[in-house]
Predicted model as a PDB file, atoms N, CA, C, CB and O in Angstrom, pLDDT in the B-factor column:
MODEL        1                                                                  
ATOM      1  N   UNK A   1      25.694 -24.525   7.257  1.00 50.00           N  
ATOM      2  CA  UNK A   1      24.683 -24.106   8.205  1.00 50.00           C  
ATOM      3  C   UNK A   1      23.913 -25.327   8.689  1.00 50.00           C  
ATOM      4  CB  UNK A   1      23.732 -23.068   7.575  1.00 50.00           C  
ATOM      5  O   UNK A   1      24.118 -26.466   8.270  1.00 50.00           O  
ATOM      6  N   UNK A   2      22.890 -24.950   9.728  1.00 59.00           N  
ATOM      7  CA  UNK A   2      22.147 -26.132  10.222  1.00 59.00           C  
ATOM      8  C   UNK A   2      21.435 -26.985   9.180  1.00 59.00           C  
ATOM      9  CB  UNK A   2      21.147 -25.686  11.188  1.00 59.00           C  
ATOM     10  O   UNK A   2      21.931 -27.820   8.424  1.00 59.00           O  
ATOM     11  N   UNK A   3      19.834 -26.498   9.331  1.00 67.00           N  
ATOM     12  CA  UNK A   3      19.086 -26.630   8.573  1.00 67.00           C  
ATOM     13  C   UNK A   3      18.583 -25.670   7.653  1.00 67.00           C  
ATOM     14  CB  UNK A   3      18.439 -27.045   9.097  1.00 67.00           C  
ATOM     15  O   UNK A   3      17.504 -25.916   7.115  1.00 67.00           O  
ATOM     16  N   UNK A   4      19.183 -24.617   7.382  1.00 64.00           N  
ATOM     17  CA  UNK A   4      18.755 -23.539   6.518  1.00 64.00           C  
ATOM     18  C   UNK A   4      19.580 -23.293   5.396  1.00 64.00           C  
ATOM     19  CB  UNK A   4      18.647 -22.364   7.214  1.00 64.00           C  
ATOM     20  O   UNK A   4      20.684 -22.840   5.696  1.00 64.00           O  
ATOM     21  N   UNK A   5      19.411 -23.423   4.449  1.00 68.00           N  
ATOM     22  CA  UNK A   5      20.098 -22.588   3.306  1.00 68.00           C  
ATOM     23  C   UNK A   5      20.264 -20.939   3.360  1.00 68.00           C  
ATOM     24  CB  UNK A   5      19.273 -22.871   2.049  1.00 68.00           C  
ATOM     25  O   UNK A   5      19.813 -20.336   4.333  1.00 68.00           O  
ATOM     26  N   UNK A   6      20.735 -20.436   2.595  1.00 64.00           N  
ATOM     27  CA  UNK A   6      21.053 -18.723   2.741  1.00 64.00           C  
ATOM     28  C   UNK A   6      19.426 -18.562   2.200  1.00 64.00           C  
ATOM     29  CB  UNK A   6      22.667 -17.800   1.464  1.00 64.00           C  
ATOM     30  O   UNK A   6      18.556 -17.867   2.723  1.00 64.00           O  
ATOM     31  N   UNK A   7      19.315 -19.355   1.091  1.00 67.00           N  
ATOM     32  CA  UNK A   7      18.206 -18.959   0.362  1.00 67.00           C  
ATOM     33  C   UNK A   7      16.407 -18.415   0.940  1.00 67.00           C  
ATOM     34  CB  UNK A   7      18.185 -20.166  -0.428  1.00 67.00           C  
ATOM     35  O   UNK A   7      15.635 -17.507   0.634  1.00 67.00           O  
ATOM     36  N   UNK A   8      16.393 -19.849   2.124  1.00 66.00           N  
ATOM     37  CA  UNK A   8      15.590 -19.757   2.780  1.00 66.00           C  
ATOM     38  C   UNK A   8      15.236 -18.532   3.985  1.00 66.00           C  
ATOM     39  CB  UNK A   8      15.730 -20.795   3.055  1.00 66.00           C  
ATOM     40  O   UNK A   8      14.078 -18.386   4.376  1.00 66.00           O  
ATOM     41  N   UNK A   9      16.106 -17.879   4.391  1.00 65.00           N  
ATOM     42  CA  UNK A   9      16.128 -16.802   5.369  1.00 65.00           C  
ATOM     43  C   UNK A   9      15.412 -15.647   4.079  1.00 65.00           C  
ATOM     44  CB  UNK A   9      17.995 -16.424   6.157  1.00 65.00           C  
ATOM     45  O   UNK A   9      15.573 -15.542   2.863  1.00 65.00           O  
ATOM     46  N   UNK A  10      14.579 -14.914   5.106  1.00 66.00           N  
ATOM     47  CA  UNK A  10      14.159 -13.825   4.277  1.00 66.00           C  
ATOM     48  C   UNK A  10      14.472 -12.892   5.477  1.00 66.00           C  
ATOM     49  CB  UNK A  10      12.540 -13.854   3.584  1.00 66.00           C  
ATOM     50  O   UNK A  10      14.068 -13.137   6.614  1.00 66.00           O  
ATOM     51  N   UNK A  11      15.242 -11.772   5.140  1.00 65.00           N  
ATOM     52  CA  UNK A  11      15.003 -10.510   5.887  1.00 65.00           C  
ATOM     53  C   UNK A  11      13.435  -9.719   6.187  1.00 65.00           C  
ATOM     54  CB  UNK A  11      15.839  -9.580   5.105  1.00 65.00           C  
ATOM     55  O   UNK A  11      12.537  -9.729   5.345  1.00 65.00           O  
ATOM     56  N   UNK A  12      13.334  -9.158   7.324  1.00 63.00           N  
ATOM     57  CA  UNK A  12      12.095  -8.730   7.289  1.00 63.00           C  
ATOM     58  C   UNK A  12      11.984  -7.132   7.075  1.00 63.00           C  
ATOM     59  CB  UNK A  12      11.473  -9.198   8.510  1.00 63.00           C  
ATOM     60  O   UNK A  12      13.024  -6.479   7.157  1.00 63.00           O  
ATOM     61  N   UNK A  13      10.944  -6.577   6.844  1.00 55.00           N  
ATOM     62  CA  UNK A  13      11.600  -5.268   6.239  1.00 55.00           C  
ATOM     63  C   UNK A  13      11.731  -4.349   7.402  1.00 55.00           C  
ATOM     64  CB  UNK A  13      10.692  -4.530   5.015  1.00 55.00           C  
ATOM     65  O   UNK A  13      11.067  -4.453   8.434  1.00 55.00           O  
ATOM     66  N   UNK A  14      12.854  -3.219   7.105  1.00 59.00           N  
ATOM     67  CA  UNK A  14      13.226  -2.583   8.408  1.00 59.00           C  
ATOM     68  C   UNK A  14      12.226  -1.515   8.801  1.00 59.00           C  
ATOM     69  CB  UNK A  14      14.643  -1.955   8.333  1.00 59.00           C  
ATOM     70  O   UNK A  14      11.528  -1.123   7.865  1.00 59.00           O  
ATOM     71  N   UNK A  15      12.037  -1.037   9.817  1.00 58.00           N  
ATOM     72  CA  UNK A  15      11.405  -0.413  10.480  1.00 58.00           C  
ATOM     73  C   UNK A  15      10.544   1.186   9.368  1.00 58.00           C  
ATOM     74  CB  UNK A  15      12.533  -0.180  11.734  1.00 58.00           C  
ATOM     75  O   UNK A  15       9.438   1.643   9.077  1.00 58.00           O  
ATOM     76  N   UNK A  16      11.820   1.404   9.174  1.00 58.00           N  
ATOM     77  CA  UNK A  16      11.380   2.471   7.818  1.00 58.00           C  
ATOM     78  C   UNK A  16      11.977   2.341   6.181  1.00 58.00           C  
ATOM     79  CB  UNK A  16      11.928   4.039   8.270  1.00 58.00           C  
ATOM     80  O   UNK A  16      13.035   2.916   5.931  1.00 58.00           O  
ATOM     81  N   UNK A  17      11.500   1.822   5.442  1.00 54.00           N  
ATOM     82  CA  UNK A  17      11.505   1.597   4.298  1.00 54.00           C  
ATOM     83  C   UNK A  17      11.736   2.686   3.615  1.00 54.00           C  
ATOM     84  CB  UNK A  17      10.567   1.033   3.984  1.00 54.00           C  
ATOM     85  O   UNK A  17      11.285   3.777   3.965  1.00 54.00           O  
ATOM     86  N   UNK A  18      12.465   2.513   2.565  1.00 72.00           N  
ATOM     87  CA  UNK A  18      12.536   4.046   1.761  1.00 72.00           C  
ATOM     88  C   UNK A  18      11.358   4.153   0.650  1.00 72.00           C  
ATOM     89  CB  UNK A  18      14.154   4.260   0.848  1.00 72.00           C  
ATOM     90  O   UNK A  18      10.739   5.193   0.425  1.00 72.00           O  
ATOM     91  N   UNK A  19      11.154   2.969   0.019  1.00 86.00           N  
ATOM     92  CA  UNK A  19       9.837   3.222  -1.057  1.00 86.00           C  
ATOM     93  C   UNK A  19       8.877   2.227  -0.581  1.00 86.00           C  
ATOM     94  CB  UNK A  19      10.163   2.937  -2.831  1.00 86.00           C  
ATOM     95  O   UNK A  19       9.167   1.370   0.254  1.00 86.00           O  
ATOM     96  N   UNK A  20       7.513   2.377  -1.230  1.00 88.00           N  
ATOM     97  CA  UNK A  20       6.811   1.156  -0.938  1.00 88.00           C  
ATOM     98  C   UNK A  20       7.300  -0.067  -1.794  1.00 88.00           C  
ATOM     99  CB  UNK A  20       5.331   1.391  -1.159  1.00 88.00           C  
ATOM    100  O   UNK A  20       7.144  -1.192  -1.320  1.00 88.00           O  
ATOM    101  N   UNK A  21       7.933   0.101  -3.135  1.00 89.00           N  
ATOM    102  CA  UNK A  21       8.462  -0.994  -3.965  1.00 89.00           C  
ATOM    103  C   UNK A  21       8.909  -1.781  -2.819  1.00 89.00           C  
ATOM    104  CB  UNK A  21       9.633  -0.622  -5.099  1.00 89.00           C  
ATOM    105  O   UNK A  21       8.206  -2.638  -2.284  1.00 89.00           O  
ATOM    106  N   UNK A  22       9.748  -1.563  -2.560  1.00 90.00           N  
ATOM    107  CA  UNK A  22      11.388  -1.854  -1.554  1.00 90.00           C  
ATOM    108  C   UNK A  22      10.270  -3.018  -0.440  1.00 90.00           C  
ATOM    109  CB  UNK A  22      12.430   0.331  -0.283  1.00 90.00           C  
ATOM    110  O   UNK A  22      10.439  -4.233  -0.329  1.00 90.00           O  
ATOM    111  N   UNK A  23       9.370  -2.336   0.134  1.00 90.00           N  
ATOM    112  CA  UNK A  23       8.701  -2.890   1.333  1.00 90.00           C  
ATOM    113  C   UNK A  23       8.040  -4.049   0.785  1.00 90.00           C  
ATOM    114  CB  UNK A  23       7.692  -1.902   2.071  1.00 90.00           C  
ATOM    115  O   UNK A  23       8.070  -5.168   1.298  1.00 90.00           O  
ATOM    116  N   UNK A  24       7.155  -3.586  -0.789  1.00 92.00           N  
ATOM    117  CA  UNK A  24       6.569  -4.974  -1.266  1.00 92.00           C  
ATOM    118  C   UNK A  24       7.502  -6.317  -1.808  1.00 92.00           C  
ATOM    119  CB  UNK A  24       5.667  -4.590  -2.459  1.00 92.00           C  
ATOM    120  O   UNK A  24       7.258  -7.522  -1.735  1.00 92.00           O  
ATOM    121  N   UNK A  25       8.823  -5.487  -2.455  1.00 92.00           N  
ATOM    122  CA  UNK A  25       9.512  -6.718  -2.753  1.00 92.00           C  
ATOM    123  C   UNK A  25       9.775  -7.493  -1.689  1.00 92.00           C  
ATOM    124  CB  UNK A  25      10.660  -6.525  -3.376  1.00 92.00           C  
ATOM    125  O   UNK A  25       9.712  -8.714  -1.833  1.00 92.00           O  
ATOM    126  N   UNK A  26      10.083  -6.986  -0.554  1.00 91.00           N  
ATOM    127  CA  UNK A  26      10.589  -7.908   1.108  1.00 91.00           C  
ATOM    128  C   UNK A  26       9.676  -8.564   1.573  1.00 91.00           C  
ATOM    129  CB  UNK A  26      10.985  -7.056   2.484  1.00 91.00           C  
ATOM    130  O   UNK A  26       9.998  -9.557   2.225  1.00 91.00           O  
ATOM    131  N   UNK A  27       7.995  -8.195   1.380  1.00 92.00           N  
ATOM    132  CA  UNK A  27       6.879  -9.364   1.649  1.00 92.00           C  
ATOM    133  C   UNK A  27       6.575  -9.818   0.770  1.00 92.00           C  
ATOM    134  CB  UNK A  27       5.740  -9.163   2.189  1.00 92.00           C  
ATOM    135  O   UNK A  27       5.954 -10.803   1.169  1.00 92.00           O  
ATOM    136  N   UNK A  28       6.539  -9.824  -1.007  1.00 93.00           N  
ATOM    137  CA  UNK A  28       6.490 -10.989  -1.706  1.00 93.00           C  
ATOM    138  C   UNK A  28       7.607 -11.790  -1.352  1.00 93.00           C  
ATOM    139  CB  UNK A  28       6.425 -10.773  -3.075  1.00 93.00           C  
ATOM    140  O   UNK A  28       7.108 -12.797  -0.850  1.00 93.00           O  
ATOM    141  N   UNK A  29       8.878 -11.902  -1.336  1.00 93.00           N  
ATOM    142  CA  UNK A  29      10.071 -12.543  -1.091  1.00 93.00           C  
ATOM    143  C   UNK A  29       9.283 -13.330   0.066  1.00 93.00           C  
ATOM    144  CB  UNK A  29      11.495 -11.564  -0.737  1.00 93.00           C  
ATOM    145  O   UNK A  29       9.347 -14.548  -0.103  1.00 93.00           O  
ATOM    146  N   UNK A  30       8.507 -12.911   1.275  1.00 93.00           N  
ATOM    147  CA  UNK A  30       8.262 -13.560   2.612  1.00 93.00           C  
ATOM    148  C   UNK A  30       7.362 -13.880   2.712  1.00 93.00           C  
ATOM    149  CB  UNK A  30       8.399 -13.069   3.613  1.00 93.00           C  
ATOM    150  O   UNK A  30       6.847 -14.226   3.776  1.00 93.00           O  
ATOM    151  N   UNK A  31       6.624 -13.874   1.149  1.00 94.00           N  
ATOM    152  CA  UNK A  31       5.198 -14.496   1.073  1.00 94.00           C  
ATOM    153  C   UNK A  31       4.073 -13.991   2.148  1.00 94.00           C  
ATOM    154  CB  UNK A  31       5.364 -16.066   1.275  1.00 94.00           C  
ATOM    155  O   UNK A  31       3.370 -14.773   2.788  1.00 94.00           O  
ATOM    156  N   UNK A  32       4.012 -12.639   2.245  1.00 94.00           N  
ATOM    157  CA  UNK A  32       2.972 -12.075   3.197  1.00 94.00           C  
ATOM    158  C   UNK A  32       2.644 -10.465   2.127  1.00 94.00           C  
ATOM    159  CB  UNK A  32       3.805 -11.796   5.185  1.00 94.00           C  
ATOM    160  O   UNK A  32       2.818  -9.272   2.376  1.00 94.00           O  
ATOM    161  N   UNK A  33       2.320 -10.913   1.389  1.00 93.00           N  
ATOM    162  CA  UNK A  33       1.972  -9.305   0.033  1.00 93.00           C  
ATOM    163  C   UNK A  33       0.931  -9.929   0.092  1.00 93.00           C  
ATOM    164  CB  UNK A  33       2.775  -8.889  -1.871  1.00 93.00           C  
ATOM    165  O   UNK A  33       0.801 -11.152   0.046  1.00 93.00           O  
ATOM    166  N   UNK A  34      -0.258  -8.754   0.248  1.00 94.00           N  
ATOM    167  CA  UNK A  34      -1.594  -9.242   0.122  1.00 94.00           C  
ATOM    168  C   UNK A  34      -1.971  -8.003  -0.630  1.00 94.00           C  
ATOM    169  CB  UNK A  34      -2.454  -9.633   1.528  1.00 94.00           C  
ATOM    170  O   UNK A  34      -1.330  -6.958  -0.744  1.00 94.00           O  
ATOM    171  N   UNK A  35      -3.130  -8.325  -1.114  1.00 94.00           N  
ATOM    172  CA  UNK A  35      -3.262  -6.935  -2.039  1.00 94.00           C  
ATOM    173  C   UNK A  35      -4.236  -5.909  -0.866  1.00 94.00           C  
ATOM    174  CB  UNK A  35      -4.313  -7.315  -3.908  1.00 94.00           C  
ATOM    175  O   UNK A  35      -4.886  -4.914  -1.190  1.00 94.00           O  
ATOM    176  N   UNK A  36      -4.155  -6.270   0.016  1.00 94.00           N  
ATOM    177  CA  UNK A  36      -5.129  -4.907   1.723  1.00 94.00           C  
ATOM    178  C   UNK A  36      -3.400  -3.609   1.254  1.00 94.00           C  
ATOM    179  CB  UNK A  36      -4.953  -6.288   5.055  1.00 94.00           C  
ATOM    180  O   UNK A  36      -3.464  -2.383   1.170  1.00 94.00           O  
ATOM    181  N   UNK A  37      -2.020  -4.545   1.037  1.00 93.00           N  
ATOM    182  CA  UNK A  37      -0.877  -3.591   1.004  1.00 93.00           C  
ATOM    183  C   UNK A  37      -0.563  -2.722  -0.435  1.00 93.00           C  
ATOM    184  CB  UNK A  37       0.386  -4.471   1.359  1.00 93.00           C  
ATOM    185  O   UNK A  37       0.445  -2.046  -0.638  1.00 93.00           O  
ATOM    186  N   UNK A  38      -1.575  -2.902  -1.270  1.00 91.00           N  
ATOM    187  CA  UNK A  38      -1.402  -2.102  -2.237  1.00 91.00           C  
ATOM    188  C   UNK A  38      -2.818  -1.180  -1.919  1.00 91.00           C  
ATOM    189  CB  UNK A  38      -1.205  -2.912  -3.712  1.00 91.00           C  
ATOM    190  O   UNK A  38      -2.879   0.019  -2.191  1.00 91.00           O  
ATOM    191  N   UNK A  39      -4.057  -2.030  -1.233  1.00 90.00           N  
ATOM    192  CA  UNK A  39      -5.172  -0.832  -1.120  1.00 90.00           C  
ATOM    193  C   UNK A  39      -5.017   0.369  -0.233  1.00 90.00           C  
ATOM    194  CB  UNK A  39      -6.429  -1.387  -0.645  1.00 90.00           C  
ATOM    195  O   UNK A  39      -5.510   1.488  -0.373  1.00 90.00           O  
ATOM    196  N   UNK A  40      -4.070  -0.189   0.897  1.00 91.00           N  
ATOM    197  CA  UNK A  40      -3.814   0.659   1.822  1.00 91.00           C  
ATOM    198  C   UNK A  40      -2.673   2.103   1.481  1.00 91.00           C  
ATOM    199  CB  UNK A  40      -3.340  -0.305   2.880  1.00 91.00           C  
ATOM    200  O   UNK A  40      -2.649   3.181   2.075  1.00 91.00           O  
ATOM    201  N   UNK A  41      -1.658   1.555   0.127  1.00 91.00           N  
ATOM    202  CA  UNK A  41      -1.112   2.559   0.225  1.00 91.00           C  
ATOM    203  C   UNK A  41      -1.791   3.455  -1.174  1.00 91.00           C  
ATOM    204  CB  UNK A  41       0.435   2.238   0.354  1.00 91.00           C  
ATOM    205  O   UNK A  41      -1.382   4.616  -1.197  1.00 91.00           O  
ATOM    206  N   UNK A  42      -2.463   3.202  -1.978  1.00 88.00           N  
ATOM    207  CA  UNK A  42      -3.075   4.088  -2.557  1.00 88.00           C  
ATOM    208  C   UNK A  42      -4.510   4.595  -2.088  1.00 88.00           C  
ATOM    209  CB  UNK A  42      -3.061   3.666  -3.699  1.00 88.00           C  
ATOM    210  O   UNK A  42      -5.173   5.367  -2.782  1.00 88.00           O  
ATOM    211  N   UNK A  43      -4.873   4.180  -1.048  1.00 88.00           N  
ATOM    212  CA  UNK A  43      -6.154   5.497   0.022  1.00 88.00           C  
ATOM    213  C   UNK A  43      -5.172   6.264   0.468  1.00 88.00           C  
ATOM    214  CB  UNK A  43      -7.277   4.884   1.716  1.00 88.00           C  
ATOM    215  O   UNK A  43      -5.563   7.381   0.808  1.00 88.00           O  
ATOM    216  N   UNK A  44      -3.897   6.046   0.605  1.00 88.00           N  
ATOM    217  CA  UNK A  44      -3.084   7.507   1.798  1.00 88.00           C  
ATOM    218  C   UNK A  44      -2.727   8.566   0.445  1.00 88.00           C  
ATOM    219  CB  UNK A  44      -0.927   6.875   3.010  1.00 88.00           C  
ATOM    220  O   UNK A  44      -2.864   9.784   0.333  1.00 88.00           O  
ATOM    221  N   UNK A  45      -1.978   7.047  -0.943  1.00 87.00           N  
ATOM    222  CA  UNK A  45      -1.861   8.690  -1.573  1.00 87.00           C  
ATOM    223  C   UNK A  45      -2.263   9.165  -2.623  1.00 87.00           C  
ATOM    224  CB  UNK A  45      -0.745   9.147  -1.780  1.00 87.00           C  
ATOM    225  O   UNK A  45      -1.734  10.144  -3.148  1.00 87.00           O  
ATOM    226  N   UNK A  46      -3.334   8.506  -3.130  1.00 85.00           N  
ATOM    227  CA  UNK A  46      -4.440   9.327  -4.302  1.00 85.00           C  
ATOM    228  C   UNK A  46      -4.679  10.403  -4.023  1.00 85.00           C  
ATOM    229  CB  UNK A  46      -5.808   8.868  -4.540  1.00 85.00           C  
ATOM    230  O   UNK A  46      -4.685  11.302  -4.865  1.00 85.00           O  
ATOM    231  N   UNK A  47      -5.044  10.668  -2.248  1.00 83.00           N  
ATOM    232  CA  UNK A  47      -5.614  12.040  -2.435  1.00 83.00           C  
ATOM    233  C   UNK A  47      -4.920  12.912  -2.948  1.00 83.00           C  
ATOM    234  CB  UNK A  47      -5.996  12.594  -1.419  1.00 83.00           C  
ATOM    235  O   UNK A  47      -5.479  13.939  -3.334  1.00 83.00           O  
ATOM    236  N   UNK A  48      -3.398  12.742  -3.112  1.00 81.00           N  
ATOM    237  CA  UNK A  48      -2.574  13.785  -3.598  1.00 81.00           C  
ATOM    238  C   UNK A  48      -2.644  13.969  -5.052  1.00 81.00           C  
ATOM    239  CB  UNK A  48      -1.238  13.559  -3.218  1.00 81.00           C  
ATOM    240  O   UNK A  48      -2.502  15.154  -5.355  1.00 81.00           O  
ATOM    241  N   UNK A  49      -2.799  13.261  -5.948  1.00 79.00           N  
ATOM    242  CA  UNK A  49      -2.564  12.971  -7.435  1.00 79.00           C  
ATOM    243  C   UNK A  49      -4.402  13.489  -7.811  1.00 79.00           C  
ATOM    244  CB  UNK A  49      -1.948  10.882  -7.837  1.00 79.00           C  
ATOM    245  O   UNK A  49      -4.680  14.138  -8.819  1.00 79.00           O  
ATOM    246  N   UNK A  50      -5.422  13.054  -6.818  1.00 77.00           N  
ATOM    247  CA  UNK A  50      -6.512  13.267  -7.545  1.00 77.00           C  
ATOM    248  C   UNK A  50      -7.374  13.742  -6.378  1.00 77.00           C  
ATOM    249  CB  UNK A  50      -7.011  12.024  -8.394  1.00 77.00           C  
ATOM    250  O   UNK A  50      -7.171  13.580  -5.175  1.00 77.00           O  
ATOM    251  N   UNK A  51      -8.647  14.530  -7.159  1.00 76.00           N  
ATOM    252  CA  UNK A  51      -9.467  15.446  -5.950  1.00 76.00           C  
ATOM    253  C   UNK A  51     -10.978  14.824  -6.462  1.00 76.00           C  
ATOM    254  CB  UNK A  51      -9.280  17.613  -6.090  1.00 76.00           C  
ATOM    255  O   UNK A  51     -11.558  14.806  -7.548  1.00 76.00           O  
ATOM    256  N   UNK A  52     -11.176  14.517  -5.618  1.00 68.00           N  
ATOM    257  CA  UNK A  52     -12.945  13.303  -5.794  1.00 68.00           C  
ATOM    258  C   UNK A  52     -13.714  14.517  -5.256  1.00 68.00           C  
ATOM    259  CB  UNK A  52     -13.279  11.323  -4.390  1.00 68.00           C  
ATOM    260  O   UNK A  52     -13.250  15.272  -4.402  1.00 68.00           O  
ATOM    261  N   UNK A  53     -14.848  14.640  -5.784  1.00 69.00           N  
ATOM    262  CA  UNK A  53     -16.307  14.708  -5.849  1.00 69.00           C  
ATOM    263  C   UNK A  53     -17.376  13.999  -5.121  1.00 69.00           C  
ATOM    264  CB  UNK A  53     -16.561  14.472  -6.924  1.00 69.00           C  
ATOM    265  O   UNK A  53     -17.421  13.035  -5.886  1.00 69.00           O  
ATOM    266  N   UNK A  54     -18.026  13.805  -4.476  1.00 64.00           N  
ATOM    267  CA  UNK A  54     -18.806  12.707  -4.147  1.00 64.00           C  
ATOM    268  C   UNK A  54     -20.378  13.482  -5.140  1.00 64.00           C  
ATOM    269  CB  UNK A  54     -18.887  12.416  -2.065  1.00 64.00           C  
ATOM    270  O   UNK A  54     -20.632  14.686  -5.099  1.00 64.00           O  
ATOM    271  N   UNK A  55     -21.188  12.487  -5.913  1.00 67.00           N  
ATOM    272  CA  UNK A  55     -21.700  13.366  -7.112  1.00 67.00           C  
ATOM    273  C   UNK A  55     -22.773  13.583  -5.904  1.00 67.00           C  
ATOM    274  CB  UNK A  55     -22.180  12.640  -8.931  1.00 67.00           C  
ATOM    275  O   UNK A  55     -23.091  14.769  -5.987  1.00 67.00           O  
ATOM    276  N   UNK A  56     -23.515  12.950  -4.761  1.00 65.00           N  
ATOM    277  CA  UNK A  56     -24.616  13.244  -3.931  1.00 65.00           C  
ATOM    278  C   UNK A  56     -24.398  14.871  -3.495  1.00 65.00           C  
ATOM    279  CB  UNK A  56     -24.649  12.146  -2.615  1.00 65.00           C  
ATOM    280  O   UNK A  56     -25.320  15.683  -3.555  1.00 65.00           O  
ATOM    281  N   UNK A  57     -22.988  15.219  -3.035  1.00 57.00           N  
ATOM    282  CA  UNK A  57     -23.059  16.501  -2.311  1.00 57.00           C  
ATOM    283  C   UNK A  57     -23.080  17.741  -3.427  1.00 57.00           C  
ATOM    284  CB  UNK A  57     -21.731  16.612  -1.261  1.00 57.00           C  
ATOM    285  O   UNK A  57     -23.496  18.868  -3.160  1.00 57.00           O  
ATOM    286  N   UNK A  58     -22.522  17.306  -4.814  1.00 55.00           N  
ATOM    287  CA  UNK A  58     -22.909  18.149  -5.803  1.00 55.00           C  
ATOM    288  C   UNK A  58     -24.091  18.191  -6.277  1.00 55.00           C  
ATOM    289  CB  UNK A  58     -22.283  18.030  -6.679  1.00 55.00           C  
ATOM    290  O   UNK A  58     -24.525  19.321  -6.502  1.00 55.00           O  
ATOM    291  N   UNK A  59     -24.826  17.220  -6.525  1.00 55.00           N  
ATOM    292  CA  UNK A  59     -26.180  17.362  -7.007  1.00 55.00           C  
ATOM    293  C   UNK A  59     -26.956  17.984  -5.950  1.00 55.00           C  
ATOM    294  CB  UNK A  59     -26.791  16.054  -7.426  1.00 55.00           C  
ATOM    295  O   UNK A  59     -27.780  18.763  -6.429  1.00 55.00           O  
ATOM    296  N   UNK A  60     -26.999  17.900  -4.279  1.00 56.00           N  
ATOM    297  CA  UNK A  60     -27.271  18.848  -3.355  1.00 56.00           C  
ATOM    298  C   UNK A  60     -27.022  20.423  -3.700  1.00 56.00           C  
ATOM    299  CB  UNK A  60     -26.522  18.455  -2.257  1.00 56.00           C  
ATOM    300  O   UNK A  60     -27.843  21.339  -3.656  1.00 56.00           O  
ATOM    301  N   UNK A  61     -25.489  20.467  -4.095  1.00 58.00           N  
ATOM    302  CA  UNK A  61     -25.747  22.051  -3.547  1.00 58.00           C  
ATOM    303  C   UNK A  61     -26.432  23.010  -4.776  1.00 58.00           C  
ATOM    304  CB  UNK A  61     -24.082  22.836  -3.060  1.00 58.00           C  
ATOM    305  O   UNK A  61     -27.022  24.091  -4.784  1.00 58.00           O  
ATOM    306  N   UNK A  62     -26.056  22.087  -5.739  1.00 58.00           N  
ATOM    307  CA  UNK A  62     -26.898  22.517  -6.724  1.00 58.00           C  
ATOM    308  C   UNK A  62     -28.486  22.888  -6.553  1.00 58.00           C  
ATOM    309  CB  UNK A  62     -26.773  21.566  -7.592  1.00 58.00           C  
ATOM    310  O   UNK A  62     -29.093  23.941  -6.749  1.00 58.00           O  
ATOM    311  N   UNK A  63     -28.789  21.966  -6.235  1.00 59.00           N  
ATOM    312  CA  UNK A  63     -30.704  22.002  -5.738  1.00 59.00           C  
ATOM    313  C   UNK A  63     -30.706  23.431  -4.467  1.00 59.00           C  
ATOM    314  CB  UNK A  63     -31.402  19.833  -4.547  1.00 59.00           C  
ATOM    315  O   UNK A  63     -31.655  24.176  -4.222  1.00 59.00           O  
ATOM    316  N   UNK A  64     -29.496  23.447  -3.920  1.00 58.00           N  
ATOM    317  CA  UNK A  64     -29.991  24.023  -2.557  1.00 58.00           C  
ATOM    318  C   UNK A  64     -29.590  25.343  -3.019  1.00 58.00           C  
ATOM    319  CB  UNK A  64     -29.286  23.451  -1.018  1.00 58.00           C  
ATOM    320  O   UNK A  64     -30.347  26.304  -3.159  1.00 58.00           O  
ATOM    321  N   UNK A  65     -28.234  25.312  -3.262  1.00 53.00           N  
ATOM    322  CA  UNK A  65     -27.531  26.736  -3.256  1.00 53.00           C  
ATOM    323  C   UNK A  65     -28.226  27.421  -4.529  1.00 53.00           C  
ATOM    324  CB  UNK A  65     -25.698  26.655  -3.421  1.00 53.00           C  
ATOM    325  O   UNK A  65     -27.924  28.570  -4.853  1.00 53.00           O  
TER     326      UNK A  65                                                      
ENDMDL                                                                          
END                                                                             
């Protein structure tokens, strides 16, 4: 090859990824994994695994209701 080794080429990840693993291994490999890509995908899916409270609107309805 020219100036590139095989090594040096990183694929970029395709349009739709099947897991997030899959997507993070292809930007650590490309040195662009920041941890905004692990905050971002556990705000979409905690809400599923867990159900939050905010304690202000409970201690409200308590007083009110």
């Amino acid at each position: 090859m020219d100036l590139f080794d095989m090594d040096d080429v990183v694929v970029g990840p395709p349009d739709e990824c099947s897991t997030p693993l899959k997507e993070w291994r292809l930007k650590l490999q490309a040195g662009t994994l920041t941890r905004n890509d692990f905050i971002e995908f556990f705000k979409k899916e905690s809400p599923k695994y867990f159900d939050y409270e905010n304690e202000l609107d409970t201690a409200h309805t308590r007083l009110v209701g």
